[in-house]
C-alpha positions as CSV (number, residue, x, y, z in Angstrom):
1,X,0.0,0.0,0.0
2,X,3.0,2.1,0.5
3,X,3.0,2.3,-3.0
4,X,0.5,4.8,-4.0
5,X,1.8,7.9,-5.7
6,X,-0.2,11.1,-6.9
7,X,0.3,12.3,-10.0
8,X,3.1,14.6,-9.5
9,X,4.9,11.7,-7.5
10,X,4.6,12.7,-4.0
11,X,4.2,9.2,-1.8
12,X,0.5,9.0,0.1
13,X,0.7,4.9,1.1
14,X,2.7,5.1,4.4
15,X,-0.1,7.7,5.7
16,X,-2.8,5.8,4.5
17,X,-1.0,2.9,6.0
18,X,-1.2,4.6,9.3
19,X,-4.6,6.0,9.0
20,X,-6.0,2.5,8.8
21,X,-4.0,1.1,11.3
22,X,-4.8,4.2,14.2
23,X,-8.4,3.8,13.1
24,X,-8.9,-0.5,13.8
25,X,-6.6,-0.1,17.1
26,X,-7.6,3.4,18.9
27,X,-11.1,2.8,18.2
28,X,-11.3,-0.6,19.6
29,X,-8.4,0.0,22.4
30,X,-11.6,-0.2,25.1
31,X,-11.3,-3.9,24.3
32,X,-7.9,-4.6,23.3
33,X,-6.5,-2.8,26.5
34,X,-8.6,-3.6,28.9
35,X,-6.5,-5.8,31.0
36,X,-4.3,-3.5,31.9
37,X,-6.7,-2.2,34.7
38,X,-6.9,1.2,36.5
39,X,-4.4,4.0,36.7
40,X,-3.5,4.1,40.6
41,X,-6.5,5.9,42.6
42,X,-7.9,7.9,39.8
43,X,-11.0,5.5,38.9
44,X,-9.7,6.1,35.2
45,X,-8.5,3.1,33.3
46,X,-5.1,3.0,31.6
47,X,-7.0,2.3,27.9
48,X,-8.8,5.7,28.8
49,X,-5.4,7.8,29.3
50,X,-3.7,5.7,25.5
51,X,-7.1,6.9,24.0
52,X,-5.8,10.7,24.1
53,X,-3.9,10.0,21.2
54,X,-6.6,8.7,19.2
55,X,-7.4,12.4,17.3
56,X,-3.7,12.8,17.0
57,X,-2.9,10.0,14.9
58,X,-6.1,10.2,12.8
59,X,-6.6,13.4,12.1
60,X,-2.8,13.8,11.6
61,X,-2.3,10.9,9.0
62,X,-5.3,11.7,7.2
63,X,-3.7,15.2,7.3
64,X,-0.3,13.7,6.0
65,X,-2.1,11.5,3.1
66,X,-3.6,14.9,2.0
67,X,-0.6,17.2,1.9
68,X,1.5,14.7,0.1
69,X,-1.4,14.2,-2.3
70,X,-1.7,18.2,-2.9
71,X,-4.8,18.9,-1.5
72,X,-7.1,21.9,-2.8
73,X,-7.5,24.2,-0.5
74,X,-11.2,23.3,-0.7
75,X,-10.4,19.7,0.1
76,X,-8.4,21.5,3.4
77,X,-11.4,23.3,4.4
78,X,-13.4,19.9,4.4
79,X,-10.7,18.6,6.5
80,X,-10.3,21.2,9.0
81,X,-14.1,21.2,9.8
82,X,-14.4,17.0,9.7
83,X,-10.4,16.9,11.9
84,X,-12.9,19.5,14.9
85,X,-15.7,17.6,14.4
86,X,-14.1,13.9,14.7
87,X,-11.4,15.7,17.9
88,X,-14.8,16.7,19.6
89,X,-17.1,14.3,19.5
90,X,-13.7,11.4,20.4
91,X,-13.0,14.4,23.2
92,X,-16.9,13.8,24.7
93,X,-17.4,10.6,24.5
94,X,-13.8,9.8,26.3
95,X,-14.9,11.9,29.1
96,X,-18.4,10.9,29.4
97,X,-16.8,6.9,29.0
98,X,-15.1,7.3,31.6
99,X,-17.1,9.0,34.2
100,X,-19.7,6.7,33.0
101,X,-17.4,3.6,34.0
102,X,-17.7,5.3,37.7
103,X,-20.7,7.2,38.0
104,X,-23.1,5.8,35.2
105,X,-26.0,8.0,35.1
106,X,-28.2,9.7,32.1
107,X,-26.3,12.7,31.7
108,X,-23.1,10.6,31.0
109,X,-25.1,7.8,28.7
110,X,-26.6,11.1,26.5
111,X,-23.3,12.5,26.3
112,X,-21.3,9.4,25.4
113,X,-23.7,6.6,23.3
114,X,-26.0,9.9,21.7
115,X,-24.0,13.1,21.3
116,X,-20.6,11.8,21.6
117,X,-20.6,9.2,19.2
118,X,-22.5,11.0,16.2
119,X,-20.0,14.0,16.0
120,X,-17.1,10.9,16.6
121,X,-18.3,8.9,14.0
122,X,-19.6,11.8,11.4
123,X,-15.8,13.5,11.8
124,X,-14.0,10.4,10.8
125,X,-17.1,9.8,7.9
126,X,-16.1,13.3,6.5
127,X,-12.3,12.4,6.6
128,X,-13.2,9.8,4.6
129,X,-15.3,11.6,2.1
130,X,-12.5,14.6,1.8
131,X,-9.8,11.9,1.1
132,X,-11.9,9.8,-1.6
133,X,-12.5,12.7,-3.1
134,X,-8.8,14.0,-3.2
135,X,-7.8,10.4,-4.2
136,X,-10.2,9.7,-6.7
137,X,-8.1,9.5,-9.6
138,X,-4.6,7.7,-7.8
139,X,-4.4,4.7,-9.2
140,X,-4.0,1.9,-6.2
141,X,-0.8,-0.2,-6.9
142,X,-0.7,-1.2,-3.3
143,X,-1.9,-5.2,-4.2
144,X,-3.1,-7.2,-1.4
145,X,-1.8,-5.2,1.3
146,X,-3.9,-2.4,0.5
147,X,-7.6,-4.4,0.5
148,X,-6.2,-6.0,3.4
149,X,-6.1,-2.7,5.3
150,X,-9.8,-2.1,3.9
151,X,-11.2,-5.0,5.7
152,X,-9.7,-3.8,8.5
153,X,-10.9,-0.1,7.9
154,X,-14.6,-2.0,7.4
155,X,-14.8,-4.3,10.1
156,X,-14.2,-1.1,12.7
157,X,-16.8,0.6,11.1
158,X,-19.2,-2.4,11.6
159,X,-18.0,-2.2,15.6
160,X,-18.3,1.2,16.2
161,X,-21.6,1.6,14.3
162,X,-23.0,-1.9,16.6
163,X,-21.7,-1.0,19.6
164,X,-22.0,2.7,19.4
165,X,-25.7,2.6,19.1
166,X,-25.2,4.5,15.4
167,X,-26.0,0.8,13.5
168,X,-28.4,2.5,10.6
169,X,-26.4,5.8,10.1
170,X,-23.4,3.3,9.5
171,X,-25.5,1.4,7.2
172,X,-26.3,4.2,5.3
173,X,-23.3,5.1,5.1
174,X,-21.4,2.1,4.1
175,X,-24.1,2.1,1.4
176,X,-22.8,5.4,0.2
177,X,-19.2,4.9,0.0
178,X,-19.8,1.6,-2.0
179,X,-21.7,3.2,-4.3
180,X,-18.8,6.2,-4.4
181,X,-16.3,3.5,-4.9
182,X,-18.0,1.8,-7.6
183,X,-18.2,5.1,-9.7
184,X,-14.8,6.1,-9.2
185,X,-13.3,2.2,-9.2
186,X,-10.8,2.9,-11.4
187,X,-8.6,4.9,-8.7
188,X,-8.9,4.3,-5.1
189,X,-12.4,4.0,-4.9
190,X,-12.2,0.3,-5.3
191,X,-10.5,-0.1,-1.7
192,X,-13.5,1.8,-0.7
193,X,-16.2,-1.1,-2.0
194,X,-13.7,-3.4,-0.1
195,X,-14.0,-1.6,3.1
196,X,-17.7,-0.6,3.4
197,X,-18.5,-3.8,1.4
198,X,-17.5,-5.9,3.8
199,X,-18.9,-4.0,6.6
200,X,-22.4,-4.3,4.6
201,X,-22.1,-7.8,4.8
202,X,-21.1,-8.0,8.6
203,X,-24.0,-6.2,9.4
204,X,-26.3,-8.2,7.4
205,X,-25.0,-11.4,8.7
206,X,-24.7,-9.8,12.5
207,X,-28.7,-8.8,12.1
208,X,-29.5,-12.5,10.4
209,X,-27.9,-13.7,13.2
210,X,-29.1,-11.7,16.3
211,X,-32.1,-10.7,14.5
212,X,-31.7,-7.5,14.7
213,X,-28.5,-4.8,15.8
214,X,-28.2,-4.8,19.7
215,X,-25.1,-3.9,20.8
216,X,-22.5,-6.5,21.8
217,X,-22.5,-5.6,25.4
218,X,-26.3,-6.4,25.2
219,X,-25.6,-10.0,23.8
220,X,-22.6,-11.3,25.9
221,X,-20.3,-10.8,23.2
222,X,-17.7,-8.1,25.1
């Protein structure tokens, strides 16, 4: 995947690379860290304080994808508003998480599961949309690799949409990226129809299964 080039030769792989990485671990480092317990007497967890970098290295590869692509400066407006949007709504539902974990209550549950996770999920939706739309035309000469990194892209946005209460927006929007990537298939769009393909499928096969979308915390499952 390293190997996708713009036009005018300047290397956008690594940050893409990075971007899909960031996104399938800090989005799912609730789970993946949770054995590492609590931070002394603070109540907080340890997967809570690692999740502060989360905006950093999102925002800032998608960032680094664009600037070696040569953004417009339209394209850098999108991504200014979609880098506040995503950094706000992560920043909310962190802090409403956590006190949450402590203190559950309404006020935390609104501000986490309802506010929280639509400006989250509609920031990193946006990044998405600015860099398929600054990509459009790269042609993808990453192999493998590259789809590999898709599924791995999809199968978070599966997770998140589940277990963030935000299952039919993410539907809906998986719907709408496949579509985008079959127009523009020729250049990166393909990887898009790999992504939000697959994570069409897990949630058909999740709903077939559970017979409906509850969250995996409802069902046992984490």
């Amino acid at each position: 995947m390293t190997g996708y080039l713009d036009r005018r030769g300047g290397s956008f792989g690594g940050w893409l690379v990075l971007l899909a990485l960031g996104y399938g671990f800090f989005h799912h480092v609730g789970i993946l860290l949770r054995g590492l317990g609590e931070v002394g007497d603070t109540h907080t967890r340890w997967a809570d304080w690692i999740d502060l970098a989360t905006p950093y290295v999102v925002t800032g590869a998608a960032a680094g994808a664009l600037l070696a692509a040569h953004a417009t400066r339209r394209a850098w407006v999108v991504f200014w508003f979609a880098a506040v949007l995503y950094t706000q709504g992560h920043g909310i539902h962190l802090a409403a998480n956590s006190v949450g974990n402590v203190v559950p209550g309404e006020p935390a549950h609104l501000w986490d599961e309802r506010v929280g996770h639509y400006l989250f999920y509609a920031g990193f939706w946006l990044l998405v949309a600015v860099l398929a739309a600054t990509l459009s035309e790269r042609r993808p000469r990453g192999g493998p690799g590259a789809h590999l990194l898709a599924l791995v892209v999809g199968f978070t946005h599966f997770t998140n949409s589940v277990e963030g209460q935000t299952a039919y927006a993410g539907i809906g929007v998986a719907v709408l990226f496949v579509l985008w990537g079959l127009v523009t298939r020729q250049g990166l769009g393909r990887v898009l129809v790999t992504a939000y393909g697959f994570s069409l499928l897990l949630f058909a096969a999740y709903a077939v299964w559970q017979g409906g979308l509850p969250e995996f915390t409802e069902v046992g499952l984490v």
